[in-house]
DRENDO-1510 file (C-alpha; in Angstrom, 1 decimal, always signed):
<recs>
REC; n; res; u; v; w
REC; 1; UNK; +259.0; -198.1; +160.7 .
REC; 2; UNK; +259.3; -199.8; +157.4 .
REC; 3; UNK; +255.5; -201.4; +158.1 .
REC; 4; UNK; +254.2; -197.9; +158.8 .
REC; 5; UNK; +255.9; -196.0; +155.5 .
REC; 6; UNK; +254.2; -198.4; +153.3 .
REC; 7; UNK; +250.8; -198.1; +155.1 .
REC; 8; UNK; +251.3; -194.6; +154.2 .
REC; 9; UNK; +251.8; -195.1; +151.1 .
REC; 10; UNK; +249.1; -197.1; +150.4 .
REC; 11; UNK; +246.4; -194.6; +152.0 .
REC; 12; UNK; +248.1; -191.5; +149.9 .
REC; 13; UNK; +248.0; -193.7; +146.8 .
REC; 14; UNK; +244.3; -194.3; +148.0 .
REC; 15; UNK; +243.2; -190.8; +148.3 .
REC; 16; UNK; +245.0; -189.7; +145.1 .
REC; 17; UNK; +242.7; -192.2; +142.9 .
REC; 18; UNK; +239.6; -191.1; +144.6 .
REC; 19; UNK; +240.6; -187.6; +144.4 .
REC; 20; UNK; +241.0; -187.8; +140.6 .
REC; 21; UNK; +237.6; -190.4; +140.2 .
REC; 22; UNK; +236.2; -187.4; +141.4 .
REC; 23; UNK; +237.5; -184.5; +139.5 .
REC; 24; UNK; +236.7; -186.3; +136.5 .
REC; 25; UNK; +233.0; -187.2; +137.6 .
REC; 26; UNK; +233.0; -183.5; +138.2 .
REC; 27; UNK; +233.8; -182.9; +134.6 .
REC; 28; UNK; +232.0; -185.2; +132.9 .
REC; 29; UNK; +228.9; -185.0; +134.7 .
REC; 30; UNK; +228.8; -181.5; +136.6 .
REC; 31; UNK; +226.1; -180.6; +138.6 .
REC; 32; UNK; +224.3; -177.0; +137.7 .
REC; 33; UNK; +222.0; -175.0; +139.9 .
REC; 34; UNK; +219.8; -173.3; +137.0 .
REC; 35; UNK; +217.9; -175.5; +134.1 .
REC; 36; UNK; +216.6; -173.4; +131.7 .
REC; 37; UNK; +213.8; -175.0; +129.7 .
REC; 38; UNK; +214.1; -174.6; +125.9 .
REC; 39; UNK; +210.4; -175.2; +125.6 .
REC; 40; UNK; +209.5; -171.6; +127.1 .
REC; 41; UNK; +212.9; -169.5; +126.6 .
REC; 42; UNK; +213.9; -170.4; +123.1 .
REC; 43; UNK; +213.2; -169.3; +119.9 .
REC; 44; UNK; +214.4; -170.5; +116.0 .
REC; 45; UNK; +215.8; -167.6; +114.7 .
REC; 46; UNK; +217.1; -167.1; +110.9 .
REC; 47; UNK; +214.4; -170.1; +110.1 .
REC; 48; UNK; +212.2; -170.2; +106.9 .
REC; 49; UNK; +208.9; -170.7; +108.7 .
REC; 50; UNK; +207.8; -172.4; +104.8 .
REC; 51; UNK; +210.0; -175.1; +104.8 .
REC; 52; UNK; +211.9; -175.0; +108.4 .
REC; 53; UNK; +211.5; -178.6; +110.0 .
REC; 54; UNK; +213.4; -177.9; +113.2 .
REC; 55; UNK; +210.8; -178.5; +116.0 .
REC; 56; UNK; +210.6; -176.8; +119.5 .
REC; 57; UNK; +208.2; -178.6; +121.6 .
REC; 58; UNK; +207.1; -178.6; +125.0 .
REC; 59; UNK; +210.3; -181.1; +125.6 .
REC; 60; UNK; +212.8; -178.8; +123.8 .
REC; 61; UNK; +214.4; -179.2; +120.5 .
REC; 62; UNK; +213.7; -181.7; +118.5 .
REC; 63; UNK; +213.9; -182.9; +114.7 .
REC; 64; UNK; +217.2; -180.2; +114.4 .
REC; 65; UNK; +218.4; -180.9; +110.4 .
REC; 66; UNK; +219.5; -177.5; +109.3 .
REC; 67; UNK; +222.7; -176.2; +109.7 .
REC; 68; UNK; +221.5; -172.5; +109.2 .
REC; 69; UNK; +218.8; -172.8; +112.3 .
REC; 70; UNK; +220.1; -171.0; +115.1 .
REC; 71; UNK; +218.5; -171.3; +118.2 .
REC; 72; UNK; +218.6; -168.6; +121.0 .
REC; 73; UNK; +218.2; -168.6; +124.5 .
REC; 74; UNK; +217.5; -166.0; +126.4 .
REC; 75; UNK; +217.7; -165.7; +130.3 .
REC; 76; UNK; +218.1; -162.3; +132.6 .
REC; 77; UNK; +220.7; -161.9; +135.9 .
REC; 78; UNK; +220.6; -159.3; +137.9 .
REC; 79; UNK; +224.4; -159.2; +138.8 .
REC; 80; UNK; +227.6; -160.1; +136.6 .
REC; 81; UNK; +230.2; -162.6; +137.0 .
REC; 82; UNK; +231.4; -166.4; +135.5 .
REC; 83; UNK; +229.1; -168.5; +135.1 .
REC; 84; UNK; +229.7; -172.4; +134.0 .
REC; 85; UNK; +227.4; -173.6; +131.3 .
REC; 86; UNK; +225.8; -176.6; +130.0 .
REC; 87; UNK; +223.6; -178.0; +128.0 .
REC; 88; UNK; +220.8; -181.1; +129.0 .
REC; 89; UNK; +221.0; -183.2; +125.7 .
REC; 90; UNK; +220.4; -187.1; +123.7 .
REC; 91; UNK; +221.3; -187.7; +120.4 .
REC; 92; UNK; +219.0; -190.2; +118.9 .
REC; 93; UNK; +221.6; -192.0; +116.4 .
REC; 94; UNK; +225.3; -191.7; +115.7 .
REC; 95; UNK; +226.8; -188.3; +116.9 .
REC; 96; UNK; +226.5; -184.8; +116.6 .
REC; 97; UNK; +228.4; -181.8; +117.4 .
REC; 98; UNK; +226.6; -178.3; +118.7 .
REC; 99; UNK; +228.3; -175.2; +119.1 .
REC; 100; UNK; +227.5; -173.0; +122.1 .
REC; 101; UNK; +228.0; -169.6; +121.4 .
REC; 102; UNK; +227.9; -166.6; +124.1 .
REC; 103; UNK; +228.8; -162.9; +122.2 .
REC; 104; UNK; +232.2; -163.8; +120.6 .
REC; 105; UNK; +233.2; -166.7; +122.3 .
REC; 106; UNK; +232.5; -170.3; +121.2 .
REC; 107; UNK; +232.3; -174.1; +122.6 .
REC; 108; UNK; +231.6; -176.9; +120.7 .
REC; 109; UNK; +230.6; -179.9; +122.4 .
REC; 110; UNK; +230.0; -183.5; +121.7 .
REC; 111; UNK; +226.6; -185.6; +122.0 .
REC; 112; UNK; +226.7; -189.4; +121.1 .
REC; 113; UNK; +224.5; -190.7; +124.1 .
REC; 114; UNK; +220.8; -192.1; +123.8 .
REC; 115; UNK; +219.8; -191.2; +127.4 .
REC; 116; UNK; +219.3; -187.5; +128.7 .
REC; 117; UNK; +222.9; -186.3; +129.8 .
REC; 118; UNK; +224.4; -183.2; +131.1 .
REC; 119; UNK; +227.5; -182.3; +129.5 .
REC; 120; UNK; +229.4; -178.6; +129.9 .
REC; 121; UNK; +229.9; -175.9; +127.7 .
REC; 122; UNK; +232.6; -173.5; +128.9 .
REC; 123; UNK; +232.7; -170.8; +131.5 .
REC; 124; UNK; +231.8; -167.5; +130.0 .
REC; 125; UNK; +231.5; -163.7; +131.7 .
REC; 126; UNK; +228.2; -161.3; +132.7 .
REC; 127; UNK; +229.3; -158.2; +131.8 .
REC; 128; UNK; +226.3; -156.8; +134.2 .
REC; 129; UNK; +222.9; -156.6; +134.6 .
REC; 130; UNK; +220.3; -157.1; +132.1 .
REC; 131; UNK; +219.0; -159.8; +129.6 .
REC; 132; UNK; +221.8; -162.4; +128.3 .
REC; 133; UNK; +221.2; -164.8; +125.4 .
REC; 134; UNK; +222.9; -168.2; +124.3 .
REC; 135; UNK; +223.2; -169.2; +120.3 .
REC; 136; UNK; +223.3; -173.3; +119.7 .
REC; 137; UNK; +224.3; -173.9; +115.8 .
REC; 138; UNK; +224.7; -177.2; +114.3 .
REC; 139; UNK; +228.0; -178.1; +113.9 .
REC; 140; UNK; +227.9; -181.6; +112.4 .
REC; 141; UNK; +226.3; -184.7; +112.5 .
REC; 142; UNK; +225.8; -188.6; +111.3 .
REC; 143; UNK; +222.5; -189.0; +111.3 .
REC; 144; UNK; +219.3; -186.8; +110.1 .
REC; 145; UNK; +218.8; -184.6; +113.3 .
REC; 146; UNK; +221.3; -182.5; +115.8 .
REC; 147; UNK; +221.2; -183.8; +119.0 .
REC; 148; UNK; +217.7; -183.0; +121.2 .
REC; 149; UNK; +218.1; -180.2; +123.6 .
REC; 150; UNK; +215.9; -179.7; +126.4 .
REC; 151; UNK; +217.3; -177.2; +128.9 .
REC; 152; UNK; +219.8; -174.5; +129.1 .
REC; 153; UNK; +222.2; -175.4; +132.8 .
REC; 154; UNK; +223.9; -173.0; +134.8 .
REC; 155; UNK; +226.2; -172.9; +137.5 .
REC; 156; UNK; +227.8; -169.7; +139.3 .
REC; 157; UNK; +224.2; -168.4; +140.2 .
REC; 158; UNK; +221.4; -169.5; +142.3 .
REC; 159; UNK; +218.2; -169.6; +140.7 .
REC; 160; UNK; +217.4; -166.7; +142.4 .
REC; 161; UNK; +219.6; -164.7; +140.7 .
REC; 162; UNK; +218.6; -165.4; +137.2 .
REC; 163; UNK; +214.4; -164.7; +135.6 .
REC; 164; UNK; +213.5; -166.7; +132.9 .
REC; 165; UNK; +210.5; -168.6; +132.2 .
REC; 166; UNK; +209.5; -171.1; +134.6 .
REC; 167; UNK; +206.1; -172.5; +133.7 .
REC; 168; UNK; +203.2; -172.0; +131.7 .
REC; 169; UNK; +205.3; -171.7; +128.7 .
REC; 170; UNK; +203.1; -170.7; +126.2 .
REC; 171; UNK; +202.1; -167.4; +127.6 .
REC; 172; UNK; +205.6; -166.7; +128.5 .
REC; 173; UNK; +206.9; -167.2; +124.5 .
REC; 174; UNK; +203.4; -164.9; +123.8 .
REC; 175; UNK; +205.6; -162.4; +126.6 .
REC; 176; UNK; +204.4; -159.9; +129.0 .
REC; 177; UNK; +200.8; -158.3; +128.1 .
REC; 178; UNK; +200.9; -154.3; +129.4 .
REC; 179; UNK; +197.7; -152.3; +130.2 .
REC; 180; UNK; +197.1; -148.6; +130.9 .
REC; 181; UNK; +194.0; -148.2; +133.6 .
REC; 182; UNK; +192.2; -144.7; +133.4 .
REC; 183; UNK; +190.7; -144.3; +137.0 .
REC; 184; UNK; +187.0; -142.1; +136.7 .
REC; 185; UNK; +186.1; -139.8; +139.7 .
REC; 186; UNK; +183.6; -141.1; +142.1 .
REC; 187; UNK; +180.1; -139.9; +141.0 .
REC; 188; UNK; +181.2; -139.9; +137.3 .
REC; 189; UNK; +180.4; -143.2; +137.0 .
REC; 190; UNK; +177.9; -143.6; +134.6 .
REC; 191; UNK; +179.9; -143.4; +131.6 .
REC; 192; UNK; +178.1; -143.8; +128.3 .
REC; 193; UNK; +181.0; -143.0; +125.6 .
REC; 194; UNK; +184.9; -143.4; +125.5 .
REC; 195; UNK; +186.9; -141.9; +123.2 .
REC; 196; UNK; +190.9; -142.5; +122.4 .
REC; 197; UNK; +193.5; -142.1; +120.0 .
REC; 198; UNK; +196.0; -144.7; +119.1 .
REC; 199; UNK; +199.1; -144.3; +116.8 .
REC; 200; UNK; +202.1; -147.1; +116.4 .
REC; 201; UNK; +204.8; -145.7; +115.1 .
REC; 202; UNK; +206.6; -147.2; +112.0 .
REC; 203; UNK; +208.5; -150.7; +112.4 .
REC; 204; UNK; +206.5; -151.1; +115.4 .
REC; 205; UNK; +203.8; -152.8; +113.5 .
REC; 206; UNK; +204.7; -156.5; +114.5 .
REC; 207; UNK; +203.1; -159.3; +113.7 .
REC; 208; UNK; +201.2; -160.8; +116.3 .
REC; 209; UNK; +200.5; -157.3; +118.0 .
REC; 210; UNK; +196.5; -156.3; +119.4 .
REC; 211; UNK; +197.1; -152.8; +120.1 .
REC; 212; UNK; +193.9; -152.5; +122.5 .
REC; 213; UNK; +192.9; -148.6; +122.5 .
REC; 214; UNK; +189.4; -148.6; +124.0 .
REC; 215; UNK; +188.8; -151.5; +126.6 .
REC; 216; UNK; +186.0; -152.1; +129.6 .
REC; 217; UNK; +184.9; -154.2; +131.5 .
REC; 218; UNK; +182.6; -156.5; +129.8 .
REC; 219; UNK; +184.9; -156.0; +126.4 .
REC; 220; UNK; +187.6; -154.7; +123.7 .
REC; 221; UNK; +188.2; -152.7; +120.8 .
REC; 222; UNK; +191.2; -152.2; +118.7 .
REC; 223; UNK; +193.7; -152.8; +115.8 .
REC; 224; UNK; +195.6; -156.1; +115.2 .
REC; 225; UNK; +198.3; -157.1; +112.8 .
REC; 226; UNK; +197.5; -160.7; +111.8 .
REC; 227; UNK; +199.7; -161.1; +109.2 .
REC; 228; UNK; +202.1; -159.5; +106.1 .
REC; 229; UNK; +199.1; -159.2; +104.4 .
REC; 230; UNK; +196.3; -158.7; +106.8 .
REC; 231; UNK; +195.1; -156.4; +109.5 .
REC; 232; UNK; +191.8; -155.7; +111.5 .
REC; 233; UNK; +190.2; -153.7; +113.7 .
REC; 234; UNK; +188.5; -155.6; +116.2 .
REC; 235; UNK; +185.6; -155.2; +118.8 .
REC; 236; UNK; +184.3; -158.0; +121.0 .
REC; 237; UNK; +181.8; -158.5; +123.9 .
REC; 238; UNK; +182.1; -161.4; +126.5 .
REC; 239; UNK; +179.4; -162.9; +127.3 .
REC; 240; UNK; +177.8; -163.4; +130.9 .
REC; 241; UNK; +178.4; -166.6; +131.2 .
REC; 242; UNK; +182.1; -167.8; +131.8 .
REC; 243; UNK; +183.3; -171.0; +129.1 .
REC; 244; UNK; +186.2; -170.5; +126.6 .
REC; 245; UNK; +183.8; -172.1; +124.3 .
REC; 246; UNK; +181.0; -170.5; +122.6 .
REC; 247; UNK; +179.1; -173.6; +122.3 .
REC; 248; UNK; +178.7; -173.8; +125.7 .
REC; 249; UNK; +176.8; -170.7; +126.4 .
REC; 250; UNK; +172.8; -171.3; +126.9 .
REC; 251; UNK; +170.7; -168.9; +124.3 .
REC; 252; UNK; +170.0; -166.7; +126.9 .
REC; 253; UNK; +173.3; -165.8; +127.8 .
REC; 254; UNK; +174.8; -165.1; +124.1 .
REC; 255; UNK; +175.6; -162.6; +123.1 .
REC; 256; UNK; +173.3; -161.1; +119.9 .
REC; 257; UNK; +174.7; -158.8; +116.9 .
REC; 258; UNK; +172.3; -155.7; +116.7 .
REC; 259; UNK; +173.9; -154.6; +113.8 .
REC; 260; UNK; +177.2; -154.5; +112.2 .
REC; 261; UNK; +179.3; -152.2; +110.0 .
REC; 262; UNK; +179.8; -152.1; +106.2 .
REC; 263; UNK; +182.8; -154.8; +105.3 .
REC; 264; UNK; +182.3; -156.5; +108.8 .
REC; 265; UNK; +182.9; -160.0; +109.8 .
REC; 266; UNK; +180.8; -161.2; +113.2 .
REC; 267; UNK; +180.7; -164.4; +115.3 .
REC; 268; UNK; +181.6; -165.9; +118.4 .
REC; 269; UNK; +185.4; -166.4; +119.7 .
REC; 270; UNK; +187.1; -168.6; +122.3 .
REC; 271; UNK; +189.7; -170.2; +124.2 .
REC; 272; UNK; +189.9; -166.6; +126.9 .
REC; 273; UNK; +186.4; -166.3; +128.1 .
REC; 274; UNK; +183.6; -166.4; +124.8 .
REC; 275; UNK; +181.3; -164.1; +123.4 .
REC; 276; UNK; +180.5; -162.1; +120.4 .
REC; 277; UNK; +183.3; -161.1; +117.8 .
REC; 278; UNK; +183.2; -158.3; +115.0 .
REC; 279; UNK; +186.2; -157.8; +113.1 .
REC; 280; UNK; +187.0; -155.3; +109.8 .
REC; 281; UNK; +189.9; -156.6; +107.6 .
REC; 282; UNK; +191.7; -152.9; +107.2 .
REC; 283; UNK; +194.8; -151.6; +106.0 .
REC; 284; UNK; +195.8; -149.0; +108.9 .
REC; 285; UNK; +199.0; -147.8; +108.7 .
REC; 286; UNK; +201.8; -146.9; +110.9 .
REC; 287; UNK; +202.5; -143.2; +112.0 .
REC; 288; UNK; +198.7; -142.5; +111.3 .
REC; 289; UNK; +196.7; -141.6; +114.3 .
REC; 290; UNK; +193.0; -143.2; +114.1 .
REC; 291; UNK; +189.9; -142.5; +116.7 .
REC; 292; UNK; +188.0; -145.2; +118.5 .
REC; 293; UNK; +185.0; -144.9; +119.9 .
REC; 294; UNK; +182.5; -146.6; +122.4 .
REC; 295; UNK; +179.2; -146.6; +123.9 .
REC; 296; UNK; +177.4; -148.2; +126.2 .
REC; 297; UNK; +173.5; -148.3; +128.0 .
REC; 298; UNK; +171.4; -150.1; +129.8 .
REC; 299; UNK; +167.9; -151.2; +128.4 .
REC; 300; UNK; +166.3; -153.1; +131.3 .
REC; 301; UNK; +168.3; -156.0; +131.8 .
REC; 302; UNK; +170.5; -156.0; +128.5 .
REC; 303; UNK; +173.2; -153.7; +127.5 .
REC; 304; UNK; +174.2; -152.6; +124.4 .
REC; 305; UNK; +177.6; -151.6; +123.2 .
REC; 306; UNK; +179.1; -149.9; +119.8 .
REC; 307; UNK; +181.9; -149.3; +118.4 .
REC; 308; UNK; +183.2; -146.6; +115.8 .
REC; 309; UNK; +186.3; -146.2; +114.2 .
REC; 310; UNK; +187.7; -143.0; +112.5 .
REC; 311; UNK; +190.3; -142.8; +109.9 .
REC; 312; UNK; +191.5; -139.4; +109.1 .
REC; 313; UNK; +192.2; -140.3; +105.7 .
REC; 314; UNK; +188.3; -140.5; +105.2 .
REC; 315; UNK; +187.5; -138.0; +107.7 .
REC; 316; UNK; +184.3; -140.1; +108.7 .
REC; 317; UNK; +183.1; -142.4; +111.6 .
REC; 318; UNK; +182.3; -146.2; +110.9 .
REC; 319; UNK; +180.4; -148.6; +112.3 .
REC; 320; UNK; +182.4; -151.9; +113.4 .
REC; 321; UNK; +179.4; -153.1; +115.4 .
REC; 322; UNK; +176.6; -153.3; +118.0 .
REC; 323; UNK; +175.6; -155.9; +120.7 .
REC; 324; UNK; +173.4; -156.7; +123.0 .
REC; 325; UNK; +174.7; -158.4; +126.5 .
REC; 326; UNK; +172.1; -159.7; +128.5 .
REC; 327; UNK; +171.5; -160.0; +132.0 .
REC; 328; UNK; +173.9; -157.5; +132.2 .
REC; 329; UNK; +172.8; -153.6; +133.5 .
REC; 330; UNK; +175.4; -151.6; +133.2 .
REC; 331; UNK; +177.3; -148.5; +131.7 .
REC; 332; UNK; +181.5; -148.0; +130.6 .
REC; 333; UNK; +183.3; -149.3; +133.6 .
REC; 334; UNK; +186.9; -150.0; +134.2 .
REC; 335; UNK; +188.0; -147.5; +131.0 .
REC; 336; UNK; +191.7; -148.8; +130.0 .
REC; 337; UNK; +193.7; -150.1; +127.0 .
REC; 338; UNK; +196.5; -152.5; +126.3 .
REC; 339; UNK; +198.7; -154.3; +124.5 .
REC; 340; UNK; +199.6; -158.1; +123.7 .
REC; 341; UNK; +201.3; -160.6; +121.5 .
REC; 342; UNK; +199.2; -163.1; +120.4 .
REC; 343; UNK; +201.7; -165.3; +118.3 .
REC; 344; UNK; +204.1; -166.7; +120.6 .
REC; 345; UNK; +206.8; -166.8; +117.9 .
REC; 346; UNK; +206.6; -163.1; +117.5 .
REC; 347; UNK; +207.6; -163.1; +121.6 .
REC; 348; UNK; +210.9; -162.3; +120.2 .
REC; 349; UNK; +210.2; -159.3; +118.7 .
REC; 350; UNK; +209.8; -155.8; +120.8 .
REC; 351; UNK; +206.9; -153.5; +119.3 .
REC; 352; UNK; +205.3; -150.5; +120.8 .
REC; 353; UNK; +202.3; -148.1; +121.0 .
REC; 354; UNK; +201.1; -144.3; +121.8 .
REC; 355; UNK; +197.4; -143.7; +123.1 .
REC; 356; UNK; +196.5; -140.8; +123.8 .
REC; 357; UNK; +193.5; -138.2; +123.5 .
REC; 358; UNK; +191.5; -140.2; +126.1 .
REC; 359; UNK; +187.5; -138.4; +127.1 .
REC; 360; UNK; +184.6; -139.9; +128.6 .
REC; 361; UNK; +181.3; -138.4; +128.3 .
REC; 362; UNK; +178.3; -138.7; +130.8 .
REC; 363; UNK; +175.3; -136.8; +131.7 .
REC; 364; UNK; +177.4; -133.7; +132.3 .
REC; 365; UNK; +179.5; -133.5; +129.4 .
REC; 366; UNK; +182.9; -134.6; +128.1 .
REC; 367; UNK; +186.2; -135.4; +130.8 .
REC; 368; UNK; +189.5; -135.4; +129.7 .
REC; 369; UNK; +191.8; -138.1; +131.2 .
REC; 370; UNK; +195.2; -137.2; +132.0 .
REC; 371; UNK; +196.4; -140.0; +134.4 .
REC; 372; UNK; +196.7; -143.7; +134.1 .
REC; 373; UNK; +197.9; -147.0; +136.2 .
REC; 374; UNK; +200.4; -149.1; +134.7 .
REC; 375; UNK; +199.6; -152.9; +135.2 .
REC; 376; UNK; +200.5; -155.9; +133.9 .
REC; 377; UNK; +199.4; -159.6; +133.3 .
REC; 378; UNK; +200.9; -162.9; +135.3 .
REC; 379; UNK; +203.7; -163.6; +133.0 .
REC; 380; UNK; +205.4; -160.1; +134.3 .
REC; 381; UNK; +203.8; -160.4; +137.5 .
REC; 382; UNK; +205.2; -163.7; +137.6 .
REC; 383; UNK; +208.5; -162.4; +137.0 .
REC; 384; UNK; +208.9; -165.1; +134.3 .
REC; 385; UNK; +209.8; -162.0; +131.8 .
REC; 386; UNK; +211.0; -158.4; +133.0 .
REC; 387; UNK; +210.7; -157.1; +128.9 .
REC; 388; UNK; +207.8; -154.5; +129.5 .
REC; 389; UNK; +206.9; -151.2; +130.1 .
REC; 390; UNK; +204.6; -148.3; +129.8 .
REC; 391; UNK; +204.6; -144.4; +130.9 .
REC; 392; UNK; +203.8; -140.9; +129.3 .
REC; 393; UNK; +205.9; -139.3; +127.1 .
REC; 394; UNK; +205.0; -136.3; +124.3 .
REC; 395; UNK; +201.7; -135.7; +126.0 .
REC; 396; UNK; +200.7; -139.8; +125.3 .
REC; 397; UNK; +201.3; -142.3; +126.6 .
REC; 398; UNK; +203.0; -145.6; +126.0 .
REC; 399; UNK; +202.7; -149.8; +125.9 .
REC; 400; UNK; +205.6; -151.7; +125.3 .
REC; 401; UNK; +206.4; -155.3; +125.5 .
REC; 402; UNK; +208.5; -158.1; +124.6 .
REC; 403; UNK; +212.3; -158.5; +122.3 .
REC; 404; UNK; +213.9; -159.1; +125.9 .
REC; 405; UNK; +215.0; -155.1; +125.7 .
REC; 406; UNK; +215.9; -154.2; +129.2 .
REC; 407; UNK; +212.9; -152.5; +130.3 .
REC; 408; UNK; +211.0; -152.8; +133.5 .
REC; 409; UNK; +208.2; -150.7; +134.4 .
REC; 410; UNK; +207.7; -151.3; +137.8 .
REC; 411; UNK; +203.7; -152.6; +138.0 .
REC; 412; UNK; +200.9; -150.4; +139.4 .
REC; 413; UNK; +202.7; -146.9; +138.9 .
REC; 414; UNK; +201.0; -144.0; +138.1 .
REC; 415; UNK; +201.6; -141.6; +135.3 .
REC; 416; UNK; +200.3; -138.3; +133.9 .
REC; 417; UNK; +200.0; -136.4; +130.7 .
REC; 418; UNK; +199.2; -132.8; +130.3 .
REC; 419; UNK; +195.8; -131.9; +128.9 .
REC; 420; UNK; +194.5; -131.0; +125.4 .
REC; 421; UNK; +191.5; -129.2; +126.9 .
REC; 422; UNK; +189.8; -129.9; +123.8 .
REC; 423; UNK; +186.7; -132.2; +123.6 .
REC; 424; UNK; +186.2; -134.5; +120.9 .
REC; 425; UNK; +183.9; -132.9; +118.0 .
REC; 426; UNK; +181.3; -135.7; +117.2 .
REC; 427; UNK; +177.8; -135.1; +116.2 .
REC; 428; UNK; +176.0; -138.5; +118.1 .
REC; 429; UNK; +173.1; -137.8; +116.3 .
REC; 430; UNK; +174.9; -138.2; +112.6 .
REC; 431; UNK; +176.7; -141.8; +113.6 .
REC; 432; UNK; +175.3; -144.6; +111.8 .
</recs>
């Protein structure tokens, strides 16, 4: 009896010690069903983009010195509930600390390890549905740099349950690009002229933004804001033959400048297809409405397309430009607009545009639009961001995209506007 009680004991002080050898491995090296990658979901926020030295790079964080940075991560779940959270970090010498911060609540944990580790970072709540975003701050730290950070973890949700950028993180920090698709009746296809109004309403003007008002098949034309300083109206032409670099293209494919407009800068462009760029530096102005124009014909085997822009303040039509596409015979098809971010720091920031007005002419005359088809590009598609979306609203309608707002068009609706009933008044004949 005596043999058996201490065999017993044995085997329950046996099972004790493994039992707490493997609480504690759970804590100190938990295992998380979501990792969030930095390199696509992040942003610097609060930085001084002069003097900031804080890197995010395609492996995370890296070179962290500043105190002030704050980095944000953003992630969306489509249900609420606890989650447990962690962060994949190495510190590169000494130690530093990081706080984690989730709305009011705040963990600060520990890194003083070479190699990649997982530590945790407190359990915190989804109030519901929507986009959710994580603050890291520097707490303190021995050597030059905060620890490295490379991914966001998360347990308490399967993957499934949770949109963030997965891949191809460089479009996904650019965010979601939104289009508006103006369907012409069968038989009104040769379209020779499209006309549109665009207007962006004020503090919608971000940096980064090509508000796209009068786009086709073989081309684009609208305003951009490039800079505090600097905007442009732009208009370019792909050429026939398919390279992201203009070099590339045999002389018989490139596109050739006809003629361009007073203040105009041409040449070829890259990196999404090439072709032949025209671009007016211009000060447009938010809450201002301003008229694009286009035209295309065929001229035995080359097309030529220009563009006009109007602004009301001058009451007159400009030339931006005119090009000839060869071995291309065609006229307007595939009439639509959009709008992108083309600075994927700016991914951060929401911004928004009206269009509205649209007409296309052909042999018989002007035709008023009045519906569209909402689309979007693979990043939404994707669903590596849900932040877009686009519909009619005041007789216009609407593009917007990005600042992780909880919006969600859903892709391919259809939407209407009611009709002005008024054709454009432009004298052809007295364009330049």
């Amino acid at each position: 009896m005596i043999v058996w009680s201490n065999l017993l004991w044995v085997l329950m002080v046996i099972f004790l010690n493994t039992c707490s050898k493997d609480v504690q491995s759970s804590i100190s090296d938990p295992e998380f069903a979501v990792q969030i990658p930095l390199a696509g979901n992040a942003w610097i926020v609060d930085q001084d983009q002069t003097t900031g030295t804080t890197k995010l790079t395609d492996a995370g964080i890296q070179k962290w010195d500043d105190n002030d940075d704050k980095i944000r991560i953003f992630f969306y779940s489509d249900k609420s509930g606890d989650i447990e959270l962690g962060l994949k970090v190495r510190q590169q010498k000494g130690q530093s600390g990081i706080r984690v911060i989730f709305e009011n609540k705040v963990n600060t944990i520990t890194v003083q390890t070479t190699d990649w580790t997982s530590l945790p970072a407190g359990t915190v709540h989804l109030s519901g549905a929507g986009y959710h975003f994580i603050d890291l701050e520097g707490a303190e730290k021995e050597g030059d740099y905060f620890a490295e950070v490379s991914d966001l973890l998360i347990s308490g949700m399967d993957s499934h349950d949770l949109v963030f950028v997965r891949d191809e993180f460089y479009w996904g920090r650019r965010g979601p690009s939104v289009h508006l698709n103006f369907p012409v009746p069968s038989g009104e296809e040769q379209v020779e002229w499209f006309y549109s109004e665009l207007m962006i309403p004020a503090g919608q003007d971000v940096i980064g933004s090509y508000f796209m008002a009068n786009g086709f098949a073989e081309g684009y034309f609208g305003i951009q804001v490039n800079s505090t300083e600097e905007r442009r109206i732009l208009f370019s032409v792909w050429s026939p033959y398919s390279t992201d670099n203009p070099e590339d293209i045999p002389e018989a494919y490139r596109i050739k400048l006809l003629k361009k407009g007073e203040g105009v800068t041409t040449g070829a462009f890259g990196n999404e297809g090439s072709g032949g760029q025209s671009y007016k530096v211009f000060p447009w102005k938010s809450d201002v409405t301003y008229g694009f124009l286009i035209r295309a014909y065929p001229v035995d085997s080359t097309t030529i397309y220009t563009a006009y822009f109007y602004d009301p303040e001058q009451a007159h039509w400009s030339l931006i430009a005119r090009f000839a596409r060869p071995k291309t015979r065609t006229y307007l098809k595939r009439l639509h607009s959009f709008l992108e971010n083309f600075i994927p720091e700016q991914g951060i920031v929401a911004r928004r545009g009206w269009y509205g007005n649209q007409w296309y002419y052909n042999a018989s005359g002007w035709h008023e639009i009045t519906e569209t088809i909402f689309t979007a590009d693979n990043t939404a598609r994707k669903n590596n961001r849900l932040d877009f979306a686009g519909g009619s609203e005041n007789n216009l309608f609407y593009l917007e995209n990005c600042g992780f707002r909880d919006l969600h068009t859903t892709i391919d609706s259809r939407f209407t506007r009611t009709g002005n009933g008024v054709p454009p008044r432009i004298d052809f004949n007295s364009l330049e």
